[in-house]
Residue, then its C-alpha position, 0 to 999 in steps of 0.5 A: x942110092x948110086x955107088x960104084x955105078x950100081x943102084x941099090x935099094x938095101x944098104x948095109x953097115x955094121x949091124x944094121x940095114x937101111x931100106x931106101x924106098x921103104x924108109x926103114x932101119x933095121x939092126x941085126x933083122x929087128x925094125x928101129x923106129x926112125x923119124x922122116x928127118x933123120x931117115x933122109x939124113x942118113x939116106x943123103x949121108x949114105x949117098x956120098x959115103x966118105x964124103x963131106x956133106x955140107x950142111x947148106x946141102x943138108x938144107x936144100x934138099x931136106x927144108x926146101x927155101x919156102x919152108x919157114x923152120x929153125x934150121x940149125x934146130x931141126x937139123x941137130x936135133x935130126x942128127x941126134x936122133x939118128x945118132x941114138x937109132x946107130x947107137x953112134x957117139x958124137x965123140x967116138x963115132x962109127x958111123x956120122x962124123x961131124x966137121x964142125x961149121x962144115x957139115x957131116x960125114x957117113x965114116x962106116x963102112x958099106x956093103x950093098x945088098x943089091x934089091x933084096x926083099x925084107x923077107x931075104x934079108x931077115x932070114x932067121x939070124x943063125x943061117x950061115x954060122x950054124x956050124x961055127x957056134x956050139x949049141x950046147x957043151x959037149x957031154x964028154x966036156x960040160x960046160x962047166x970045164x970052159x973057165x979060164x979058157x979063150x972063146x971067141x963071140x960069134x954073132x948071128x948071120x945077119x950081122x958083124x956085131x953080137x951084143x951083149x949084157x953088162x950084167x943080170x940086171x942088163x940081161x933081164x931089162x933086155x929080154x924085156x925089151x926085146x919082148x916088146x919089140x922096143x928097139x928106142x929102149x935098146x938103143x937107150x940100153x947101149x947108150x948108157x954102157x949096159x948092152x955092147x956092141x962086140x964085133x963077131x969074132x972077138x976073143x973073150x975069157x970065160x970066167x964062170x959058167x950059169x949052165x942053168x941059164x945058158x949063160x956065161x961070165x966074160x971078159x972081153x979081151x979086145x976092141x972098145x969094151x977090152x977088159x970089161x965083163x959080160x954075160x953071153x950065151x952059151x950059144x954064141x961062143x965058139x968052140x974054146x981054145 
């Protein structure tokens, strides 16, 4: 990929990490399983962020003119999945805008990691904001004194997104999940509304403490989600204001 007259390998936006040369997708350090197809639409949309991408483009350069394909099939269906793999909405995207008869744009927003090797950046995901979260309430003020007080959500180094349960159902799918290394069910889980997306940063009111579980009951005071309840970690909090 060429951008600013510097190649990159390893593109990165929002919580995610695309690897050009190696075909691979990751989120927040985790490998999300991507077909050939939607992997070269998102390299070529990754091409000319910001841009229009013609879906006659589209088709030159992904189903060459011998190749005998139903070719408004095989590229909605490559968008579809790519937009599951993001998480992204049709309606209400953050990253692939469709124009309608036109073609697609790539509308996040980058940021390059210029020739990192997987293991650089898959680093363990509490470096670089160790410091800013708490990993256990303080004795002389428990957990339990954080109700009704503002916190802000703080992700893990590797990305600008934390995410988070709807409720103990959601959370317990999700540890399940994540023990199977099944990133489709993930994807599937913030599709249907039961994980969120909250970008690092975001102020939440505790309205209960599970000091039990490590866990507490919020309310997620802006962006997308504003006003919906979830259950965080006490970990990925900052200190409460």
């Amino acid at each position: 990929m060429t951008q600013g007259g510097q190649s990159s390998d390893v593109v990165r936006f929002g919580s995610y990490e695309v690897h050009l040369r190696g075909g691979e997708l990751y989120r927040a350090g985790r490998k999300i399983k991507l077909q050939l197809q939607p992997f070269h639409v998102l390299a070529m949309l990754l091409e000319h962020p910001g841009e229009v991408v013609a879906r006659e483009d589209l088709q030159r350069r992904l189903w060459p003119a011998d190749t005998f394909v139903d070719f408004d099939h095989s590229l909605n269906t490559a968008i579809k999945k790519l937009r599951l793999a993001l998480s992204d909405d049709k309606k209400n995207p953050r990253f692939i805008e469709t124009l309608p008869k036109r073609g697609y744009r790539f509308i996040g927003t980058l940021q390059e990691t210029a020739n990192l090797p997987v293991a650089a950046t898959r680093e363990s995901p509490c470096r670089g904001r160790a410091s800013a979260r708490l990993t256990s309430p303080s004795p002389t003020k428990p957990a339990s004194s954080w109700v009704g007080r503002v916190a802000k959500l703080s992700a893990d180094g590797q990305s600008d997104f934390a995410l988070v349960s709807a409720d103990q159902a959601s959370a317990a799918e999700r540890e399940k999940l994540d023990a199977a290394n099944d990133d489709v069910g993930l994807s599937l889980l913030i599709a249907a509304q039961k994980l969120f997306l909250v970008a690092d940063g975001t102020p939440v009111r505790i309205l209960e403490v599970h000091e039990t579980v490590s866990r507490c009951l919020v309310r997620i005071l802006e962006g997308e989600h504003y006003g919906k309840t979830a259950l965080v970690p006490l970990q990925s909090l900052t200190e409460p204001s």
